[in-house]
ZASE-75629 format. One record per residue (C-alpha): residue in three letters; x, y, z. Coordinates in pm, 1 decimal, always signed. Example, Ala and Ser with C-alpha at 12.3 -4.5 7.8 and 13.67 -1.06 7.14 Angstrom:
(node 'Ala'; (+1230.0; -450.0; +780.0))
(node 'Ser'; (+1367.0; -106.0; +714.0))
***
This chain:
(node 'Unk'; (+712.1; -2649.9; +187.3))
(node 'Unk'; (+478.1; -2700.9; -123.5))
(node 'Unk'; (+464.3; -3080.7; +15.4))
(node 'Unk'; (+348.0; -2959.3; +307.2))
(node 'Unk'; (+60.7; -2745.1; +163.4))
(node 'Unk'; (-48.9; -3020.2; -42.5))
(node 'Unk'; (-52.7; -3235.3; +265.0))
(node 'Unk'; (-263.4; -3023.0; +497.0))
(node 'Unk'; (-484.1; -2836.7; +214.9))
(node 'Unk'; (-496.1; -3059.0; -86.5))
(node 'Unk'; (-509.8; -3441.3; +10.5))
(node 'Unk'; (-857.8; -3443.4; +42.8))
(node 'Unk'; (-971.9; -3283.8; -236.2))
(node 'Unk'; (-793.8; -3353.4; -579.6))
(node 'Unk'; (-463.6; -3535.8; -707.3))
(node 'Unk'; (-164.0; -3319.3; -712.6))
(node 'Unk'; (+201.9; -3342.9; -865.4))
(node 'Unk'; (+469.9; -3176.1; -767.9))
(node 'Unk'; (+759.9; -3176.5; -974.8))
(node 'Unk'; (+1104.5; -2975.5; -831.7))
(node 'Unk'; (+1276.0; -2840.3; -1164.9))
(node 'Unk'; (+1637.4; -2851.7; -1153.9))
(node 'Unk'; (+1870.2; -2627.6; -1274.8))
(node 'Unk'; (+1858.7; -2693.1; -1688.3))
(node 'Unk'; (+1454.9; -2656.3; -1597.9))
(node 'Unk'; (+1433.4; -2339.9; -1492.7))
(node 'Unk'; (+1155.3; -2140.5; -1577.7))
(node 'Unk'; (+1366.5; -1876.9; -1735.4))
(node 'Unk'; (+1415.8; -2150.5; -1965.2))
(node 'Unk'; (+1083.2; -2283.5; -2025.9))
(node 'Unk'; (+951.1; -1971.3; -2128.3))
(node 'Unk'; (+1251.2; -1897.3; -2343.5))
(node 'Unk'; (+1209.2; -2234.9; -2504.7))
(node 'Unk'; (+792.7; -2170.3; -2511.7))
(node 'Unk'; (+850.1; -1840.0; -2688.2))
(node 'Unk'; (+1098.7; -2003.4; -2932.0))
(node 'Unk'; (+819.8; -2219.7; -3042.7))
(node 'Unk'; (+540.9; -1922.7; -3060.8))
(node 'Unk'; (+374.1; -2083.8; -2736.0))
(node 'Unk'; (+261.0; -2398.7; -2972.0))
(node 'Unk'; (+400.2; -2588.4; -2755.0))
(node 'Unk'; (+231.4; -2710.9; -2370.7))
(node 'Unk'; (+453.7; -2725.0; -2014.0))
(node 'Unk'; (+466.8; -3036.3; -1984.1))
(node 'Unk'; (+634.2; -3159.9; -2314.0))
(node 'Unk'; (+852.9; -2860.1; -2291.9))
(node 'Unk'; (+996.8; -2983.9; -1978.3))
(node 'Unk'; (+990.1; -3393.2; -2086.1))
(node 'Unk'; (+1281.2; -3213.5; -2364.3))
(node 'Unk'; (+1428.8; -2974.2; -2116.8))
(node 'Unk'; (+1561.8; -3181.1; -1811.0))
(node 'Unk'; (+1619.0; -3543.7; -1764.8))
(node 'Unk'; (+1441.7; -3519.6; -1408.5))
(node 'Unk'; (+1147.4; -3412.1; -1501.2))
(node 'Unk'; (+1139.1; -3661.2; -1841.3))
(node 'Unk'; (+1143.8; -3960.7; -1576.0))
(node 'Unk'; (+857.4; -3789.8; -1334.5))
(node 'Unk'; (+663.1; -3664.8; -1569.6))
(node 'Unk'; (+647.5; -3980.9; -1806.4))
(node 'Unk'; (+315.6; -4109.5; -1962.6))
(node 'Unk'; (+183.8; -3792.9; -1870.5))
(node 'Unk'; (+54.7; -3511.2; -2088.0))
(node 'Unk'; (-73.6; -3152.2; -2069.3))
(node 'Unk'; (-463.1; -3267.9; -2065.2))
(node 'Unk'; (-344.1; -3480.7; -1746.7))
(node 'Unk'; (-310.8; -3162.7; -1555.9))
(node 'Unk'; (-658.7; -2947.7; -1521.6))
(node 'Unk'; (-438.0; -2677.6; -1347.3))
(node 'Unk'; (-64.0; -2568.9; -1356.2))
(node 'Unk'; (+112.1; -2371.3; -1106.5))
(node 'Unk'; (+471.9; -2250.1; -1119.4))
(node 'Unk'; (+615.1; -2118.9; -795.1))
(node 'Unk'; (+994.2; -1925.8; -886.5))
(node 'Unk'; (+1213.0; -1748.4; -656.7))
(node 'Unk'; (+1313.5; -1407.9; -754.8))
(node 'Unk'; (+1642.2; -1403.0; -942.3))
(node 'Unk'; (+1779.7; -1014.0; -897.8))
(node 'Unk'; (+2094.7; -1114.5; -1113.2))
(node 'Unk'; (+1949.1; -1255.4; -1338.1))
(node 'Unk'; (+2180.2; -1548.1; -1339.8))
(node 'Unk'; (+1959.6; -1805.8; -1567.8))
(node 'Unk'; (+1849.3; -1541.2; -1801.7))
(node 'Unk'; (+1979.2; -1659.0; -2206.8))
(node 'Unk'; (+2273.0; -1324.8; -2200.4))
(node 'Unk'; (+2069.7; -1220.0; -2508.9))
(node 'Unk'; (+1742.5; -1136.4; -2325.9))
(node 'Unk'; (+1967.4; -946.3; -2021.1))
(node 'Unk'; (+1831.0; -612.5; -2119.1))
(node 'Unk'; (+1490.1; -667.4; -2128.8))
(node 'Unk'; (+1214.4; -760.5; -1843.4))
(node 'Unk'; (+1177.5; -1092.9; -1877.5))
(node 'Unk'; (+995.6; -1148.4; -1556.6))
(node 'Unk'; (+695.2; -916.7; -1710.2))
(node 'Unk'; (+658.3; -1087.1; -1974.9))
(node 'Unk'; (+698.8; -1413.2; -1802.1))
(node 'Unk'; (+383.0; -1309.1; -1554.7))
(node 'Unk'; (+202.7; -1178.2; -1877.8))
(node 'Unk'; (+214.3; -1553.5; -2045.7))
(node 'Unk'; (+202.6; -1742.5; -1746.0))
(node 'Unk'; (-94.0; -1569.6; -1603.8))
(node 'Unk'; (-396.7; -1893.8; -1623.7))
(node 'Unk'; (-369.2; -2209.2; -1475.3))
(node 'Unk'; (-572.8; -2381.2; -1714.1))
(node 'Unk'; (-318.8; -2264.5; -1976.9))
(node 'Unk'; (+45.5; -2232.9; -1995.0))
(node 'Unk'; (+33.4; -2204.2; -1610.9))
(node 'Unk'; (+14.4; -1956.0; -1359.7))
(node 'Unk'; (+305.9; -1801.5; -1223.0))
(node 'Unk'; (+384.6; -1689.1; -870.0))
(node 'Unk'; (+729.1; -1531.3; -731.7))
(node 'Unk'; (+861.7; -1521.1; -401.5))
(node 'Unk'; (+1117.1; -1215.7; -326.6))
(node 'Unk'; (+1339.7; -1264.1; -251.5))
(node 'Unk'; (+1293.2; -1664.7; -202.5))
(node 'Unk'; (+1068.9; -1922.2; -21.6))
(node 'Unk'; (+1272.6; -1906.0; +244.7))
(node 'Unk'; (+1073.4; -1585.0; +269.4))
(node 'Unk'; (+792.4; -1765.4; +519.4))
(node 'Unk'; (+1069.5; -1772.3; +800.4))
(node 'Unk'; (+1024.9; -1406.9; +884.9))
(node 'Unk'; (+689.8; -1416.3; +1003.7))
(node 'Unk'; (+626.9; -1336.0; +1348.5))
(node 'Unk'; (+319.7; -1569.8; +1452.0))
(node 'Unk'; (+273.9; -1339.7; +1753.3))
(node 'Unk'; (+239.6; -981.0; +1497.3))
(node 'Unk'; (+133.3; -1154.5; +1260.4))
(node 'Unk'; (+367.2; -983.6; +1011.5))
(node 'Unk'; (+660.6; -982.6; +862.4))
(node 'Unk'; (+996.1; -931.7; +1113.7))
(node 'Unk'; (+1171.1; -729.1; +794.9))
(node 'Unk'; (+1018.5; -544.0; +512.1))
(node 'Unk'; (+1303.2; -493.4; +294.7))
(node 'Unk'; (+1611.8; -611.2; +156.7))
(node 'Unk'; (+1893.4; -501.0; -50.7))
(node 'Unk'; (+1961.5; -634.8; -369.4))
(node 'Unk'; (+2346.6; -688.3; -276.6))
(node 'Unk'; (+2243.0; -856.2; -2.5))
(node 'Unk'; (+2036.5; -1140.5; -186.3))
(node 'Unk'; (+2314.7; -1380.2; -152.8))
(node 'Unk'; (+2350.4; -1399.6; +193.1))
(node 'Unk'; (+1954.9; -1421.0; +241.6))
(node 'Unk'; (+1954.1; -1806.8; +349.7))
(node 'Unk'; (+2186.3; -1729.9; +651.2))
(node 'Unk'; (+2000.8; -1417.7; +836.4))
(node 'Unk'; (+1760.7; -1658.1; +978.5))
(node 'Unk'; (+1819.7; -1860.7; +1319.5))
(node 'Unk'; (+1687.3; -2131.7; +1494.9))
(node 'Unk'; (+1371.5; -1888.0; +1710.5))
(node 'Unk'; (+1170.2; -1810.9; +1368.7))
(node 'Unk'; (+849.3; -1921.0; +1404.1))
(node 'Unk'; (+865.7; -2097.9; +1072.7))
(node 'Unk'; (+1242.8; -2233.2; +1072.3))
(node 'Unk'; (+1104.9; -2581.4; +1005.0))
(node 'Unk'; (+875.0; -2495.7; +681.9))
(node 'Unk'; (+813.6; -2866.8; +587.3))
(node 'Unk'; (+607.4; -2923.5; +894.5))
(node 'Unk'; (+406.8; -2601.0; +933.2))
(node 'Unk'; (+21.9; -2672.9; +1063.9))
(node 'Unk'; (-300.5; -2549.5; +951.9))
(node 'Unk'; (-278.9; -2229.8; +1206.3))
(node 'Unk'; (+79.9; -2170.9; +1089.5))
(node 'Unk'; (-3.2; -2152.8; +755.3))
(node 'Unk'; (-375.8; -1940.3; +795.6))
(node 'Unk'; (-118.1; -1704.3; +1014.9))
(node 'Unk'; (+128.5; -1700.3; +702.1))
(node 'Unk'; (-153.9; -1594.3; +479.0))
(node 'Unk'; (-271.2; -1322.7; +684.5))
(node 'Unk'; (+82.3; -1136.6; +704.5))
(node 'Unk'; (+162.5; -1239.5; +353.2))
(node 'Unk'; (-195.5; -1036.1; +266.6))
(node 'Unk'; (-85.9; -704.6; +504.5))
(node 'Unk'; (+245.2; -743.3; +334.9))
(node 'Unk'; (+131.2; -713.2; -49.5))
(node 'Unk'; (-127.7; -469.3; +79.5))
(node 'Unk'; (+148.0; -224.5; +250.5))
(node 'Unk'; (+343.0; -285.6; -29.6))
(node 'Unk'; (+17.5; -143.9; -321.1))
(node 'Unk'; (-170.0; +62.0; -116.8))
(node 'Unk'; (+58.1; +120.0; +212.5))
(node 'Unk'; (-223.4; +33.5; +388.3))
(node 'Unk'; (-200.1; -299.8; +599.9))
(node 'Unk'; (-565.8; -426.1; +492.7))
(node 'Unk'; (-807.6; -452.1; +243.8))
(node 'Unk'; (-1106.0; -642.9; +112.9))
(node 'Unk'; (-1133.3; -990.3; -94.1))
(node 'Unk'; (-1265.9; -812.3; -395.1))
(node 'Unk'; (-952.2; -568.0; -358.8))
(node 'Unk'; (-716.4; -846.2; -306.1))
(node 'Unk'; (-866.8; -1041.3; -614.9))
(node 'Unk'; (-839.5; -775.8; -881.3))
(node 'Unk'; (-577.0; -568.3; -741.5))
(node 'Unk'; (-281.4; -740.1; -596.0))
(node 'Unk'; (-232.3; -1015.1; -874.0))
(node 'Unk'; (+136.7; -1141.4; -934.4))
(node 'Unk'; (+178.7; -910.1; -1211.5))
(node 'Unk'; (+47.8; -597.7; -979.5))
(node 'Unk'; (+327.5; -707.4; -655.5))
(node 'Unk'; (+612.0; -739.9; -959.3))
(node 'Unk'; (+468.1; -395.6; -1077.7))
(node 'Unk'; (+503.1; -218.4; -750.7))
(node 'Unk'; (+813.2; -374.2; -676.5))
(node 'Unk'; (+991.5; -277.8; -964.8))
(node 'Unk'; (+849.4; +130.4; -903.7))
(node 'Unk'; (+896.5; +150.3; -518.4))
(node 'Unk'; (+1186.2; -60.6; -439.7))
(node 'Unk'; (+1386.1; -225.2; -742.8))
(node 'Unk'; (+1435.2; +89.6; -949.5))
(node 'Unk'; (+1419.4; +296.6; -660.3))
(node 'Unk'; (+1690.0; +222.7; -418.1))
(node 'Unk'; (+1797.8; -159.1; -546.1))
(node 'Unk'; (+1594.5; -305.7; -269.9))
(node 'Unk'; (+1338.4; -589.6; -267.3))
(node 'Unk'; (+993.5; -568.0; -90.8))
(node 'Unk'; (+1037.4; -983.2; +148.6))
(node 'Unk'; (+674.3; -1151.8; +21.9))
(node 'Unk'; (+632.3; -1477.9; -24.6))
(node 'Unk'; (+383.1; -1639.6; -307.9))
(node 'Unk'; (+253.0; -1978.2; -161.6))
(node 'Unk'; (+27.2; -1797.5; +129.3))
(node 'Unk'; (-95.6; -1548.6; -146.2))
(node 'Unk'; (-173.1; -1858.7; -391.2))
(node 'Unk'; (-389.6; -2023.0; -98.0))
(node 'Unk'; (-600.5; -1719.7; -55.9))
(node 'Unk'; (-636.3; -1682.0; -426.3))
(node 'Unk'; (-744.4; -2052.4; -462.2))
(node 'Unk'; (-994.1; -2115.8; -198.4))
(node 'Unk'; (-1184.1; -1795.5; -219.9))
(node 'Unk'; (-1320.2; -1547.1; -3.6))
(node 'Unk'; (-1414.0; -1754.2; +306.3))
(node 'Unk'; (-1078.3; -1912.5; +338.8))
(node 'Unk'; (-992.1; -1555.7; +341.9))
(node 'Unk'; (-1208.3; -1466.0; +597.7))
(node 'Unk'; (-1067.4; -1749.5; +792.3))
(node 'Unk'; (-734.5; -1620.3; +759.8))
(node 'Unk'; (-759.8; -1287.1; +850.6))
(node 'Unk'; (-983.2; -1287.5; +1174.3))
(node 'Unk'; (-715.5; -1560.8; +1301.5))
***
């Protein structure tokens, strides 16, 4: 999907990496590892040491390569790459609190319950097919999707797909705030940051009924990175 972005947003206008982390990369890791060292330490070297993948993609390069880092995680409800020492404590806060500037450590955006997420957009609503979804059922996510969704092939989505995708992925964070379905660029800006969604999540739906609020974070980044009239383009589609 994120090659896909790149492709139809990005290839015009600056040089982007991508680099897939594998599983000794994860990000639970990399801030773990960060925090270890008292955040003297930069992304990029971090995950040279971490993973042999991303030693070989990311060699001869160094932090002041990159003028902006983005890290793009799907929700992990069990917790299953968390160090067992830091179970008890909400590492995902604090997580969105370092990872919060893309000129620094990097910005962080989740997807809940996954990226997967995009497929249950309805391109005729305009919205999301299913609000919610129980925490017990996060493991069985990938197969409640079938061959009609408008967004079953993700690697090949268009420009209208994706302008589509960021206007329900905007109502979406929006109902989920303010449980209204709109609201302004300034409001959007200032008011439904990553740390804001993983705020609200945690109050109406994670503490309150073990169930996730479906959003997914690569529409929201697009809105947040080309300003307010790519905004305007994508909600009067």
């Amino acid at each position: 999907m994120l090659n896909n972005m790149v492709r139809i947003f990005f290839s015009s206008k600056t040089d982007v990496f991508i680099l897939n982390c594998p599983a000794e990369g994860n990000i639970y890791m990399l801030w773990a590892r960060m925090k270890k060292d008292e955040f003297n330490t930069d992304v990029v070297n971090v995950l040279k040491e971490m993973s042999p993948v991303a030693k070989k993609r990311l060699n001869g390069f160094k932090a002041s390569d990159f003028s902006e880092i983005y890290l793009f995680f799907d929700y992990d409800g069990h917790n299953n790459n968390i160090p067992k020492k830091n179970l008890n404590k909400d590492i995902l806060g604090e997580m969105l609190k370092t990872f919060n500037n893309e000129t620094e450590f990097g910005k962080l955006y989740v997807s809940y319950p996954m990226i997967e997420s995009i497929k249950e957009i309805n391109i005729k609503e305009k919205k999301y097919n299913n609000l919610f979804l129980s925490l017990d059922e996060m493991s069985k996510y990938k197969g409640r999707f079938n061959s009609q969704s408008d967004f079953n092939n993700y690697n090949c989505l268009n420009e209208r797909q994706w302008l589509i995708a960021c206007h329900a992925s905007q109502k979406s964070a929006c109902l989920l705030v303010t449980y209204k379905s709109s609201c302004t660029y300034e409001y959007f800006i200032h008011n439904l940051d990553q740390e804001a969604i993983y705020f609200y999540q945690k109050l109406c739906c994670i503490n309150n009924g073990r169930l996730l609020w479906i959003l997914n974070c690569v529409p929201l980044f697009l809105l947040e990175y080309f300003k307010e009239d790519f905004w305007n383009k994508a909600v009067n589609i």
